[in-house]
C-alpha positions as CSV (number, residue, x, y, z in Angstrom):
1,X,32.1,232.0,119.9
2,X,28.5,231.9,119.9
3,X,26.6,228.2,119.7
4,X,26.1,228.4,116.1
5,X,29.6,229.8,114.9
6,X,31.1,226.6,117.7
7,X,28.7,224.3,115.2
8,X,29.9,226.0,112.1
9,X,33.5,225.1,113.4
10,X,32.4,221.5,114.2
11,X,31.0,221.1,111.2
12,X,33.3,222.7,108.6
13,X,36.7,223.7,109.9
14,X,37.0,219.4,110.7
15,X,36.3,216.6,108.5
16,X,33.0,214.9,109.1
17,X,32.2,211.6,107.3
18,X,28.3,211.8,106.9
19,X,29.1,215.2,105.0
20,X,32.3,214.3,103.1
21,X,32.5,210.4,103.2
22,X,35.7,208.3,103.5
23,X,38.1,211.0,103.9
24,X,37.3,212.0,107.6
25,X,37.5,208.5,108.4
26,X,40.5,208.2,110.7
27,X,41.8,204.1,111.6
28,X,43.1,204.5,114.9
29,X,42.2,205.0,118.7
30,X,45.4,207.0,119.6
31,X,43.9,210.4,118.9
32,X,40.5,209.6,120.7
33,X,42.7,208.1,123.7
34,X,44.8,210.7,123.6
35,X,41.9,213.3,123.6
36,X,40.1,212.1,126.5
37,X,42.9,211.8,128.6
38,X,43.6,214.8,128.1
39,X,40.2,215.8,129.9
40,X,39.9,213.4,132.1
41,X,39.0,210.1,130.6
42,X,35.6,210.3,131.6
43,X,34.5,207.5,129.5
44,X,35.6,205.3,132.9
45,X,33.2,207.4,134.8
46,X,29.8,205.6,134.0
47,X,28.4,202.5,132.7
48,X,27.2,202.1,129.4
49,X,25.9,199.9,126.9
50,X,27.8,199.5,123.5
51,X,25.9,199.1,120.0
52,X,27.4,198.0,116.0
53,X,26.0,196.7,113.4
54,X,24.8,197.3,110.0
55,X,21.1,198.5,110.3
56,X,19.2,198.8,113.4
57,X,21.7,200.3,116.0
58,X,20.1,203.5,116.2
59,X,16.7,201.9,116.4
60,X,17.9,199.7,119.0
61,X,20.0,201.9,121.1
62,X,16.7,204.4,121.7
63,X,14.6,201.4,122.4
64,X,17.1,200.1,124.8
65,X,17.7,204.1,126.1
66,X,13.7,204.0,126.3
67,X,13.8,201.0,128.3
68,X,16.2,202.5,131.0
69,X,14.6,205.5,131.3
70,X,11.2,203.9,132.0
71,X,13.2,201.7,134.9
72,X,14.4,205.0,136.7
73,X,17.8,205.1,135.5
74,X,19.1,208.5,134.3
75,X,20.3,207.6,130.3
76,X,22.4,209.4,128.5
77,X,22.3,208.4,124.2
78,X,24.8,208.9,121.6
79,X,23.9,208.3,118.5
80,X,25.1,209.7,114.8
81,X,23.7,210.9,112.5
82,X,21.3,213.9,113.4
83,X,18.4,214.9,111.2
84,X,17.6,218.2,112.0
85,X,19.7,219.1,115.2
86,X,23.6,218.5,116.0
87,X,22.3,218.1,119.7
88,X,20.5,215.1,118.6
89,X,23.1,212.9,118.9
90,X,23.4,213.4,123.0
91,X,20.6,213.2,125.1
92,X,19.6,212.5,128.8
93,X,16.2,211.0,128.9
94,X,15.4,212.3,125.4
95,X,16.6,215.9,126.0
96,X,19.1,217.3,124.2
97,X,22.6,218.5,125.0
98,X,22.8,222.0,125.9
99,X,23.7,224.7,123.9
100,X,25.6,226.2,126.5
101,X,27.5,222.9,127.5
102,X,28.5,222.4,123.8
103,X,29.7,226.1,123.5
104,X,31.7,226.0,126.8
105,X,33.6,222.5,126.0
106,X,34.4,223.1,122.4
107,X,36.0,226.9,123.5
108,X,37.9,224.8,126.9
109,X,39.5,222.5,125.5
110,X,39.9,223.4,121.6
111,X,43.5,224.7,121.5
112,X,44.8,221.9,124.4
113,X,43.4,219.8,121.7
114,X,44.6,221.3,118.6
115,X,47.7,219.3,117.7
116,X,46.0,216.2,117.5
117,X,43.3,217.9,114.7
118,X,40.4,216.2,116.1
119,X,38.0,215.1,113.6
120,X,34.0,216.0,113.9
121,X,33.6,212.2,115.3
122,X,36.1,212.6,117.9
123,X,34.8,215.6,119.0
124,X,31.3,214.7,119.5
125,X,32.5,211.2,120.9
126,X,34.9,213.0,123.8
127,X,31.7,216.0,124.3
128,X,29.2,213.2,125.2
129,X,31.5,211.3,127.2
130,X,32.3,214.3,129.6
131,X,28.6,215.4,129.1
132,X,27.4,211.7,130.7
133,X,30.0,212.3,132.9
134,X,29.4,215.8,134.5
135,X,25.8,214.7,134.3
136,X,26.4,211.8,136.4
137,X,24.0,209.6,134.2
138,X,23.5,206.2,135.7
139,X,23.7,204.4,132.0
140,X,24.5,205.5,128.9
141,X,23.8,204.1,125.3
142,X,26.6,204.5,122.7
143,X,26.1,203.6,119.4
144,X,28.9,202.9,117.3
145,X,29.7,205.8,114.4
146,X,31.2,203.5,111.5
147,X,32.3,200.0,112.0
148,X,33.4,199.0,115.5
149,X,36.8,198.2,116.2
150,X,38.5,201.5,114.8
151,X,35.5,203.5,116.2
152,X,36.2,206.3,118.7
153,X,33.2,204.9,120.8
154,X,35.1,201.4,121.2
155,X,37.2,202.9,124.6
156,X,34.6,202.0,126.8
157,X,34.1,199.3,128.9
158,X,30.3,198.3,128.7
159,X,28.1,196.6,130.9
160,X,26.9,194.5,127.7
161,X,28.0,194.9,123.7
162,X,25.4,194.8,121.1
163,X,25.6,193.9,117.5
164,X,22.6,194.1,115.5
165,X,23.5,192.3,112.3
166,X,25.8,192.5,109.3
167,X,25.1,193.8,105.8
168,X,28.0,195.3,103.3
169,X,27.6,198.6,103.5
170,X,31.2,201.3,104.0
171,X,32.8,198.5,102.0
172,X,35.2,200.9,101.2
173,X,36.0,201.6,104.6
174,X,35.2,197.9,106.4
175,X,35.7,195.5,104.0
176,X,34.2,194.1,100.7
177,X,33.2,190.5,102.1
178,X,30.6,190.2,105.1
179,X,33.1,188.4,106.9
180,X,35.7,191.4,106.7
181,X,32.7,193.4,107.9
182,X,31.7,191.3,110.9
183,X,35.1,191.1,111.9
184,X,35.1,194.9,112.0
185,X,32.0,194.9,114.2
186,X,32.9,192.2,116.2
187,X,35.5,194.3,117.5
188,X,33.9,196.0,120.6
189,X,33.6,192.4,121.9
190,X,35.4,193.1,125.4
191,X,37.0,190.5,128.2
192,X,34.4,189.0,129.8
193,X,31.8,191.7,128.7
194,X,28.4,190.3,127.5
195,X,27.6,190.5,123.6
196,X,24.4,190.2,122.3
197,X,24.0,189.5,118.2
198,X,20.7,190.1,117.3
199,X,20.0,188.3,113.8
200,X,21.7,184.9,113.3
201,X,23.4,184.8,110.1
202,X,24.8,181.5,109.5
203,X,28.0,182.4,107.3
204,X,29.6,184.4,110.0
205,X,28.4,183.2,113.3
206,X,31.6,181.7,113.7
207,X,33.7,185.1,113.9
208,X,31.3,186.6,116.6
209,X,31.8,183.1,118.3
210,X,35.6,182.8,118.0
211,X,35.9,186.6,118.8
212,X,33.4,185.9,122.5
213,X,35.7,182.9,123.3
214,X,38.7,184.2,122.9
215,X,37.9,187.3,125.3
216,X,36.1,185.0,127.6
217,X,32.6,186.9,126.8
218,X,29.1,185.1,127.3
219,X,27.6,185.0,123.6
220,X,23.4,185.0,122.8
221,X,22.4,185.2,119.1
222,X,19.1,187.1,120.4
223,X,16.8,185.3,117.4
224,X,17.6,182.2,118.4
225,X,16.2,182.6,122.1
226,X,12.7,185.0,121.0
227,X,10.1,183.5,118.5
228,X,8.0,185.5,115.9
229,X,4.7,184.7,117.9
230,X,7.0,186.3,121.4
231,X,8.1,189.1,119.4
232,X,4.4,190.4,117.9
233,X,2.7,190.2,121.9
234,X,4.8,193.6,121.8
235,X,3.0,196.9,120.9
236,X,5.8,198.6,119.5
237,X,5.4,202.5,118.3
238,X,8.3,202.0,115.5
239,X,6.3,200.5,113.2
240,X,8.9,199.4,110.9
241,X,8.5,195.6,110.5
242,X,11.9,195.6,110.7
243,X,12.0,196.5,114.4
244,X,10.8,193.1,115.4
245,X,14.3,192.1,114.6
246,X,16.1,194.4,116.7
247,X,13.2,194.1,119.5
248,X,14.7,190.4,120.0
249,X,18.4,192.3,120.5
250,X,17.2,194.7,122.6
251,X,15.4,191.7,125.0
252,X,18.1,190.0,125.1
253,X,20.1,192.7,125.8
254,X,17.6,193.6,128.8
255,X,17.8,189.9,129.8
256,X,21.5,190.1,130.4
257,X,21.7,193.4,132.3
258,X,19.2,191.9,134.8
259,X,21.2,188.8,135.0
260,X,24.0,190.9,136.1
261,X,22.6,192.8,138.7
262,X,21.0,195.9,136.4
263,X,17.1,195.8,137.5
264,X,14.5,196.7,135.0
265,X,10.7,197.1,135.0
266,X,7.6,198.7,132.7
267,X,9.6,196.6,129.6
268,X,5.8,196.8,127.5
269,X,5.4,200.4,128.0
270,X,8.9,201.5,127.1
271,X,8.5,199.7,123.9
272,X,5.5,201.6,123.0
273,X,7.0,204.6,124.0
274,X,10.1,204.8,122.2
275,X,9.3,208.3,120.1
276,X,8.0,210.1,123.4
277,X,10.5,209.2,125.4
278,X,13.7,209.4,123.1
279,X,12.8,211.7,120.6
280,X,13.8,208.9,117.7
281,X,12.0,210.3,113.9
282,X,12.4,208.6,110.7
283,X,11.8,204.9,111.3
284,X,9.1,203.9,108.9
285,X,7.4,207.3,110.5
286,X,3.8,207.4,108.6
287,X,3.3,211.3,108.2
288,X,-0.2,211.5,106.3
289,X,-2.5,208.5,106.6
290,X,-4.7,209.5,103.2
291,X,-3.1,209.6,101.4
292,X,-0.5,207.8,102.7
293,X,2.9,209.3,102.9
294,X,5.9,207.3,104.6
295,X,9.8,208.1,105.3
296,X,12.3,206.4,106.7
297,X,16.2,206.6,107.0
298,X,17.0,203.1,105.4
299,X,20.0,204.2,103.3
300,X,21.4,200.3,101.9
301,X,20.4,197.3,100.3
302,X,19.7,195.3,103.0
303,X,17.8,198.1,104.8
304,X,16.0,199.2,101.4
305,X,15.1,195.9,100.7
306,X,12.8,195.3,103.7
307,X,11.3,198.8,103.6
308,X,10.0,198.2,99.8
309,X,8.2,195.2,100.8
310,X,6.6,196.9,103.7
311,X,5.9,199.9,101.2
312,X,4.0,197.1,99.2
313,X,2.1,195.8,101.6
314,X,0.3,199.4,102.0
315,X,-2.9,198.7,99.7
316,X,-2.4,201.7,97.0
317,X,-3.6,202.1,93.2
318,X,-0.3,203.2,92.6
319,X,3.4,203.9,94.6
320,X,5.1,207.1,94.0
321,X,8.6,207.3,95.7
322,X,11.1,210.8,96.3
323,X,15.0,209.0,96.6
324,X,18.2,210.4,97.0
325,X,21.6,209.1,97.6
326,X,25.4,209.7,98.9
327,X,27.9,209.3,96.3
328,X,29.3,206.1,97.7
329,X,26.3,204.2,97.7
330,X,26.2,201.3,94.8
331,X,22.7,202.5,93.8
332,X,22.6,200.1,90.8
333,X,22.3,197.4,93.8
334,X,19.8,199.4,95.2
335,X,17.2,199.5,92.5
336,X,17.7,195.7,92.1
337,X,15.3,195.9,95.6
338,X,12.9,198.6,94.8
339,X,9.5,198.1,93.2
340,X,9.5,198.3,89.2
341,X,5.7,199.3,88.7
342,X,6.3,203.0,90.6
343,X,6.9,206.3,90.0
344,X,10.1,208.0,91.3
345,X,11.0,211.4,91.6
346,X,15.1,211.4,92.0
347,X,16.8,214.2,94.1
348,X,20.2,215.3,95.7
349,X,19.9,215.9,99.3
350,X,21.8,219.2,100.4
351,X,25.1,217.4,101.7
352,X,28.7,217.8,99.9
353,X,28.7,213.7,99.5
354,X,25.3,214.0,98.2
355,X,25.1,212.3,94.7
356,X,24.0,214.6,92.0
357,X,21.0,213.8,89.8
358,X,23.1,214.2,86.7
359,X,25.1,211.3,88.1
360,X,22.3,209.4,89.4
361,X,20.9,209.4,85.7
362,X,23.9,207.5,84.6
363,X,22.8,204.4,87.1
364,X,18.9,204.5,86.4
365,X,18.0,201.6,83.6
366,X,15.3,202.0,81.4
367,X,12.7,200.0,82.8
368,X,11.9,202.3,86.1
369,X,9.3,204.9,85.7
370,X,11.0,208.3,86.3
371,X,9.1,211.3,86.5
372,X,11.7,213.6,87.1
373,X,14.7,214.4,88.6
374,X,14.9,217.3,90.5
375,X,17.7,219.7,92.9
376,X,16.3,219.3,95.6
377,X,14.5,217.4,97.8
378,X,12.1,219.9,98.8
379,X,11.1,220.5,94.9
380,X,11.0,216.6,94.5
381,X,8.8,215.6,97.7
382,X,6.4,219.3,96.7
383,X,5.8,217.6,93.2
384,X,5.2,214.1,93.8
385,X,2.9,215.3,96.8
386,X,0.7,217.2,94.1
387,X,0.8,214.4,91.8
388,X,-0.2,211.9,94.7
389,X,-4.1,211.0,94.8
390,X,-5.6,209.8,97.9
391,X,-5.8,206.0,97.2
392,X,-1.9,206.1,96.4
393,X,1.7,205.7,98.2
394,X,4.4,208.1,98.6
395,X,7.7,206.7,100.3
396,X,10.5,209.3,101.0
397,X,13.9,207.9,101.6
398,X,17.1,206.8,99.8
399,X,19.1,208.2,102.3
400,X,18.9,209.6,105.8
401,X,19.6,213.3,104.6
402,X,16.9,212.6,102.4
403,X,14.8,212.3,105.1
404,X,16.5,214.9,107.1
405,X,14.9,217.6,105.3
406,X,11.9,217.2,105.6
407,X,9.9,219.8,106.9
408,X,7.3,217.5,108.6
409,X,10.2,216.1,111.0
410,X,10.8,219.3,112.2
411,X,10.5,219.7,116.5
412,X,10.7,222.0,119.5
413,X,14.3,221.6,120.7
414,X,14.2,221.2,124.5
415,X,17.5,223.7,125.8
């Protein structure tokens, strides 16, 4: 098979949650155990740096990816989802995986591999393990897919665990209380391993510190030890406002790996060079200045909520925004965050779990401004753009395949 029949494989022939939701998750290591043993378990072949939480761990896992690279290390990243490319989600030092390296390991070991029916996540957990491995990276980031303790990601060993904070989001999948949720997360706390918690949330500290004790592991709730006035000296090219709370995760993070031996240098320029270096889009990415035009990938309430009063801090006569959603998204708890006095322009983003308009209309109350709602998110974003005058605000987001296609986010992929 050529690459793009292997991805159609990938993609269709096995279930894959951000297309299809719930039913491709699968509760168990067994099958991702079984699956890398069966080539070679080379997830015990480098170190690594493990990442959960609600929002921010694909913000923080290129920061911290960015911060490596600019120390010398060779840095492999996992991260899910992809926007535009499948080879997104493994990289060393910001280049992609191979085409040819994804073509060759699907065809090798896809029939040894066949009675345990791999889903999509397994696969492209056990292709960027061997991939670090083969590659001989000196460090690799891996961001957790869903959750934390039932993720295929949790059979590593890390140097240091990070958790970024909790929200409920998946509660369908992780629990309906935040406390079911952190417990989820809290699971890639290892023996003796380092975890890092980046925001301190008061009504479940106690799990993450019951969990570190009882495997032994030194604990830092990152917020507590970095100050706002610390945290702006930082010229950071995300420019999500948001970011300064991971930012105090990811120093802590980079305290503890030079505590342990793990030397690291240019910090202040890696920060600021988190796009060139990684490759990271859709994080509060400002694509038109005048007028201004903004996306990002937030896709909950939490993450929504912080994002809308950015989006209002952006002087504007008026605030247009495209939004889309997944079908398992409680949207009627989203529009409880987003600002009452704009415009929207409502689409379904080209994915099967992608929520249909005619649905959507069912969840919009009466008091939000709608100018339409529209297929597609191409037709949405090409209307409110030629309704947008230059002293307004377009925001694009909802979801992160809202954002995914978008034509402006489209790159050169490096082989």
């Amino acid at each position: 098979m050529n690459y793009n029949q292997i991805e159609e494989y990938l993609f269709e022939q096995l279930p894959m949650y951000q297309r299809v939701g719930s039913v491709a998750f699968k509760k168990g290591l067994d099958n991702i155990i079984e699956f890398c043993r069966i080539i070679g378990n080379p997830q015990n072949n480098f170190k690594s740096i493990h990442i959960a939480g609600t929002n921010g761990k694909g913000s923080s896992s290129h920061m911290l990816a960015s911060v490596l690279q600019e120390s010398g290390y060779k840095t492999g990243l996992y991260t899910s989802p992809h926007l535009k490319s499948f080879r997104e989600r493994v990289k060393i030092d910001g280049k992609m995986i191979t085409k040819d390296y994804v073509v060759n390991f699907v065809d090798k070991y896809k029939d040894v591999t066949a009675h345990l029916k791999p889903s999509f996540f397994e696969w492209t957990v056990a292709l960027a393990f061997k991939y670090f491995e083969e590659q001989q990276v000196d460090i690799a980031v891996i961001e957790v897919g869903l959750g934390g303790r039932l993720d295929s990601t949790n059979i590593i060993t890390p140097l240091v665990s990070l958790i970024t904070n909790i929200g409920l989001d998946h509660k369908n999948m992780l629990g309906n209380t935040l406390r079911e949720i952190a417990g989820e997360k809290a699971g890639i706390i290892k023996p003796g391993v380092p975890v890092v918690v980046s925001e301190y949330q008061e009504e479940i500290a106690d799990i993450f510190e019951n969990k570190a004790k009882d495997c032994n592991a030194d604990l830092t709730f990152a917020a507590h030890n970095y100050n706002f006035d610390t945290l702006q000296k930082y010229n950071l090219d995300l420019k999500g406002k948001y970011q300064r709370k991971n930012l105090a995760g990811v120093l802590a993070v980079s305290e503890q790996l030079m505590k342990i031996g793990f030397p690291l240098s240019n910090i202040d320029k890696a920060l600021s060079s988190v796009i060139i270096n990684t490759g990271l889009q859709g994080r509060w990415q400002i694509l038109s200045e005048k007028p201004f035009i903004v996306c990002d990938t937030a896709h909950n309430v939490e993450g929504l909520r912080e994002t809308m009063e950015q989006l209002l801090e952006v002087e504007a006569s008026a605030y247009r925004l495209v939004m889309g959603f997944v079908s398992d998204k409680a949207v009627e708890e989203v529009f409880e965050v987003v600002p009452k006095n704009a415009v929207y322009y409502f689409c379904t983003p080209n994915v099967p779990r992608g929520l249909k308009v005619e649905d959507l209309k069912m969840h919009v109350s009466g008091d939000i401004n709608v100018k339409g709602y529209y297929k597609t998110v191409d037709e949405a974003v090409s209307i409110a753009k030629n309704d947008l005058k230059a002293d307004e605000a377009l925001y694009i987001g909802g979801s992160t395949f809202v954002v995914a296609e978008l034509n402006e986010l489209d790159y050169e992929e490096k082989a």
